[in-house]
N, C-alpha and C positions, 0 to 999 in steps of 0.2 A: 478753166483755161490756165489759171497759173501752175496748176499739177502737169501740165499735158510741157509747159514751157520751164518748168525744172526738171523734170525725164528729158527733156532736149539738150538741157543744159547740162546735167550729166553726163548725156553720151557724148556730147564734144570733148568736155574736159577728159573725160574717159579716154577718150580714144586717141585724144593729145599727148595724157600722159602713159596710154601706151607703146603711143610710135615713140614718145622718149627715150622709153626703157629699154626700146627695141636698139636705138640708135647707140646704146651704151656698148650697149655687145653685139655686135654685127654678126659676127661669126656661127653663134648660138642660136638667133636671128632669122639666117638664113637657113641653117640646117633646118631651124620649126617651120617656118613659112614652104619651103620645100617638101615635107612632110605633110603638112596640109593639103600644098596645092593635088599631093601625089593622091588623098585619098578623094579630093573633091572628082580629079578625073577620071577613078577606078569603078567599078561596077561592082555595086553591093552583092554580096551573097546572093540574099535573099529576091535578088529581082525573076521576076512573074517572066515567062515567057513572052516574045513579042517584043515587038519594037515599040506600044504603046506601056507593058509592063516595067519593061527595062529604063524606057524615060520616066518613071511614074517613081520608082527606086532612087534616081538619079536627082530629082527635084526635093526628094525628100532627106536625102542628103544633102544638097544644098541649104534648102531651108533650115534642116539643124543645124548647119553648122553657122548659119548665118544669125539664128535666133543663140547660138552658145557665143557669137562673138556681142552681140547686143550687148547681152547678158555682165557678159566680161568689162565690156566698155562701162558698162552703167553703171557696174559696182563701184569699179575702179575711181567712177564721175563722184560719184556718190560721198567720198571720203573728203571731198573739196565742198561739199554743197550743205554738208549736215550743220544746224545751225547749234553752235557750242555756248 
């Protein structure tokens, strides 16, 4: 349990100090988050024919980009949490 509650703890402060950073430079900010949002609602290449295939592309998109933001957040957490 305390492992499962420092990874939480991480991704708060994580994700704290990346709205931060975000907040420093708006401008910069915006254009990435916009860029983002462009590829979460475009249609991969590679999607399967079908309207089952093309959602099946789409969720898998989503989910990396969700486990690359995790990822991001945690490290970011991580640098507050390490014990020195």
């Amino acid at each position: 349990m305390p492992e499962t509650l420092q990874t939480v703890f991480s991704l708060s402060l994580g994700a704290a100090y990346k709205s931060f950073e975000m907040m420093k430079s708006p401008s910069d900010s915006i254009s990435t988050m916009l860029s983002e949002m462009k590829e979460l609602f475009s249609m991969p290449k590679d999607a399967a024919e079908g309207l089952k295939g093309k959602a099946e592309a789409v969720a898998g998109v989503w989910m990396s980009k969700g486990m690359d933001l995790m990822e991001t957040c945690k490290t970011a957490g991580e640098k507050f949490t390490e014990a020195k």
